[in-house]
TIFI-50937 format. One record per residue (C-alpha): x, y, z. Coordinates in steps of 0.05 Angstrom, whole numbers, plus 5000, padded with zeros to 4 digits. Last residue first. Example, Ala and Ser with C-alpha at 12.3 -4.5 7.8 and 13.67 -1.06 7.14 Angstrom:
<nodes>
527349795143;524649105156;
</nodes>
This chain:
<nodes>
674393065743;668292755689;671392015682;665991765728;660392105712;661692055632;661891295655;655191305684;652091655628;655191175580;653190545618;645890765626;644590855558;648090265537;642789995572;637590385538;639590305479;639889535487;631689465500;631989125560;633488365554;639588325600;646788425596;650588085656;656188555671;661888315709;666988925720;674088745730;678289145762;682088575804;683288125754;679887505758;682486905719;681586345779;688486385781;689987035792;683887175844;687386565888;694087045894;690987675905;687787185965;680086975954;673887106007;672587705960;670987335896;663587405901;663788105930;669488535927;674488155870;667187935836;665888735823;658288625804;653788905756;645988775725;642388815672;634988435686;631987795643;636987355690;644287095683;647687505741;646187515810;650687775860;646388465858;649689165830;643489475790;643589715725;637690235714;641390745747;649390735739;652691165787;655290645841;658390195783;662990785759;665490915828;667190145844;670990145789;674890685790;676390495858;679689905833;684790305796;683490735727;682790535659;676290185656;675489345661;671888945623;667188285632;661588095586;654887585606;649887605557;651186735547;655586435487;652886575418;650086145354;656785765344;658185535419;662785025413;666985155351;665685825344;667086055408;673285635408;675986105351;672886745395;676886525450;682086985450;676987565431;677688085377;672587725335;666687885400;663687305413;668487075467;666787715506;672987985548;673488865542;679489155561;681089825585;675190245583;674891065587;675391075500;670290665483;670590305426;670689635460;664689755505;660989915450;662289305422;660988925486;654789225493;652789055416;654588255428;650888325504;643988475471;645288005408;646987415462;642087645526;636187715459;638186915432;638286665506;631186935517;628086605458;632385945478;630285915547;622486135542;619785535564;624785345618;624186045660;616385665672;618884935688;623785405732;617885665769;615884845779;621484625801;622385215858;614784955877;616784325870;622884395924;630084195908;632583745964;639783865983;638383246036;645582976052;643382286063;638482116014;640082555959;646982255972;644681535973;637881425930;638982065884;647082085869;646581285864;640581295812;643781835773;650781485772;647780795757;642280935695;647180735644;646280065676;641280075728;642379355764;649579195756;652379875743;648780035814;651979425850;645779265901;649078975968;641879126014;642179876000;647080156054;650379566043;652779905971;655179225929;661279505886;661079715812;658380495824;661080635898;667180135872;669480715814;676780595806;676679895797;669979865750;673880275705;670979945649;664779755697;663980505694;664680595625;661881355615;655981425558;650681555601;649782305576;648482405660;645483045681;645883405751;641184015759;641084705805;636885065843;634385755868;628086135849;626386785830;632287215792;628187165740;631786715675;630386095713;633785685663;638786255653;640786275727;638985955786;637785275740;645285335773;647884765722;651484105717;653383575660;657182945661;660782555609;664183195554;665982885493;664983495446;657183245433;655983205505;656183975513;652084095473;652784875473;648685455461;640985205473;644584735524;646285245568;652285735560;652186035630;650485395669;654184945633;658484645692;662984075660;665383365690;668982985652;669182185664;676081815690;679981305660;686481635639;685981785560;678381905579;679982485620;686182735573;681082635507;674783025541;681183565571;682383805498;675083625465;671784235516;677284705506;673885175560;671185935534;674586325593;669686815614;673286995678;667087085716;664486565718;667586035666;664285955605;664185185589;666085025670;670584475690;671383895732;676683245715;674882645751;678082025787;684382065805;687481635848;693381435809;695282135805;693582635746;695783315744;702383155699;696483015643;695183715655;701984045641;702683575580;695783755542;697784435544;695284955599;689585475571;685085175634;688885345682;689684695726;686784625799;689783965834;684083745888;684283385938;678682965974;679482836061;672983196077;676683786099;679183796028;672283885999;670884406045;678184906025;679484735950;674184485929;667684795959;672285535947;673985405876;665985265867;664085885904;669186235863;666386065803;672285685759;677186005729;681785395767;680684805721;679084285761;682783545781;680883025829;684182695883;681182115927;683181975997;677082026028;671381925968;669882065897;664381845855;658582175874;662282735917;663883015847;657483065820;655283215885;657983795902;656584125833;650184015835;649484275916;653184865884;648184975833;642784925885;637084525915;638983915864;635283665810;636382975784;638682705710;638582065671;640881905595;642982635565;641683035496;642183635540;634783905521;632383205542;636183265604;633583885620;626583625611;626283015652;629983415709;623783845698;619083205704;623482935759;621983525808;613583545794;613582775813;618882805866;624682335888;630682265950;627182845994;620682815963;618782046004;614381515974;613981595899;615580935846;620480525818;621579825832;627379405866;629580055895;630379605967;626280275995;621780215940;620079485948;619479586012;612780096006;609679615958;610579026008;606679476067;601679516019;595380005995;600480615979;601281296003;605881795984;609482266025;612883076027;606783265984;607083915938;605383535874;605284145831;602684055773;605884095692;600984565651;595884145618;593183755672;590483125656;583982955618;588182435576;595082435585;599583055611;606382995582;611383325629;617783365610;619483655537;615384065511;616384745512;624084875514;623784185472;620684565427;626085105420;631284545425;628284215362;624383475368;626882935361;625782755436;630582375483;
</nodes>
């Protein structure tokens, strides 16, 4: 991990080109790599040494950016994955198997809710979901003897619940097990995650670290400070011999290195959600200009919100930063300097109001994106939501008239522009 500041990290960090090398970090778009000896090549394959020979499990251009994000977490180890919800898959798959239970807060993405509660299961892995307000006492009655994580996201999407990052770090350590947290809309320019006791780390580098809306992928990191050999009962893919790999015990041969190497040479290996080096190598590019473009989404999204609030066609308005906010206390205490551009609110009026208003604005468009350089809208109960029950929406925190709006980095006039004359539309008969 560098000294440096995030902002240079944003820059630095990764690749480090040597003498007469490349600059700007290269694309090695090769699926093999040759070397001069059958013995070379087995030595790889028996991960007695460390080297190139097939991108599915390990890529030059790939592990330089997963270099980089996990410098700007403050981790030990990290891999990319093709997705944000092949991350999250296998940060839990990693370490949990049939039979095992976990435990997840349930304003989670619905995606994520969805890979837990209904595939995950099928795969013989419950899952207890917890609201993530609950008291220490309703969550330690989650637990079971085969527990073995507990998953949650910093800013949940689209609920915007700000997580008590410290509360369920102490519960998951009290009873053995690491803590899992998505910080895909906060990023580590907002929020170290590691520093509030948090073990594992995922994002969709879909969003903020891409910042364009043009590339998909997603990023496990490690902080490497998780006990596995503590626990080693719990845990025997980390502290067992894998035969798969010749009887190596991963806590036994790569230390605070295990989870990372395991995810990469067995799950990576099998299950192939392979992030390309192209895809790398455009979010090398979103990486750069992370924190300047995270400071404009907060200050854009902080004077939406506001107007949001005073105005008199909307409802309710949920932005952590704003001081009217629930959350606004834990705001400050994880996320000091601003949590993401992304608001929610609803407008007086039913679900139809909703809809209307969103089909008259101009500039903003409705996509399922969210978290890029572009304003846009979605109504998560009708589109990324909408394979929930009324029942399912409740929990995971979405109400059925709310209105995501990821603020971009327009000028803010003119997206407030846009909102005002689309609500005048609305609210005109």
């Amino acid at each position: 991990m560098s000294n440096y500041r995030i902002e240079t990290k944003c820059i630095q960090s990764g690749w480090e080109p040597k003498n007469g090398e490349p600059r700007i970090l290269p694309i090695i778009q090769s699926t093999t790599f040759k070397y001069e000896s059958s013995d070379e090549m087995g030595a790889l394959f028996d991960l007695e040494k460390e080297g190139y020979f097939y991108s599915r499990l390990q890529n030059p251009t790939n592990d330089y950016v997963a270099k980089k994000i996990c410098d700007l977490e403050g981790g030990y180890a990290a891999m990319l994955t093709a997705s944000g919800q092949a991350a999250n898959f296998y940060a839990v798959f990693n370490i949990c198997e049939a039979g095992d239970h976990f435990i997840s807060t349930s304003a989670i993405y619905g995606g994520t809710f969805n890979l837990f509660g209904v595939t995950m299961k099928k795969l013989g892995i419950d899952v207890t979901f917890v609201d993530p307000e609950a008291t220490e006492e309703e969550i330690q009655a989650a637990f079971r003897p085969n527990t073995k994580c507990i998953f949650g996201e910093t800013i949940a999407n689209p609920a915007l619940v700000v997580l008590d990052l410290e509360k369920f770090a102490k519960l998951a350590h009290k009873n053995g097990v690491p803590f899992i947290v998505d910080n895909t809309f906060a990023t580590p320019v907002n929020c170290h995650a590691f520093d509030f006791g948090v073990d594992i780390v995922t994002h969709a580098t879909t969003k903020y670290m891409d910042g364009h809306a043009a590339t998909i992928g997603g990023c496990i990191v490690d902080s490497g400070n998780f006990d596995w050999e503590k626990y080693a009962d719990k845990f025997p893919g980390l502290t067992t011999p894998d035969e798969s790999y010749h009887g190596v015990i991963y806590t036994q041969r790569f230390g605070k290195g295990a989870y990372i190497t395991k995810a990469t040479s067995q799950l990576m290996r099998d299950l192939g959600s392979v992030q390309s080096p192209e895809n790398a190598f455009l979010i090398n590019l979103g990486l750069e200009t992370l924190a300047l473009r995270m400071e404009r989404h907060c200050s854009n999204a902080l004077t939406v919100a506001k107007f949001l609030e005073n105005n008199e066609h909307v409802a309710w308005v949920n932005y952590a930063d704003l001081e009217s906010s629930k959350y606004h206390a834990l705001q400050q205490k994880y996320m000091p300097n601003g949590t993401c551009g992304v608001i929610s609110f609803g407008l007086k009026g039913d679900r139809a109001t909703a809809v209307k208003f969103m089909d008259h604005l101009k500039m903003i468009a409705i996509v399922t994106h969210v978290a890029d350089a572009r304003t846009s809208v979605l109504h998560p109960a009708s589109h990324t939501h909408r394979q929930l029950s009324d029942e399912q929406l409740a929990e995971a925190g979405v109400q059925p008239d709310l209105i995501r709006l990821s603020v971009g980095i327009e000028n803010v006039a003119d997206i407030i522009d846009d909102i005002q004359q689309a609500l005048e539309v609305t609210f005109a008969s």
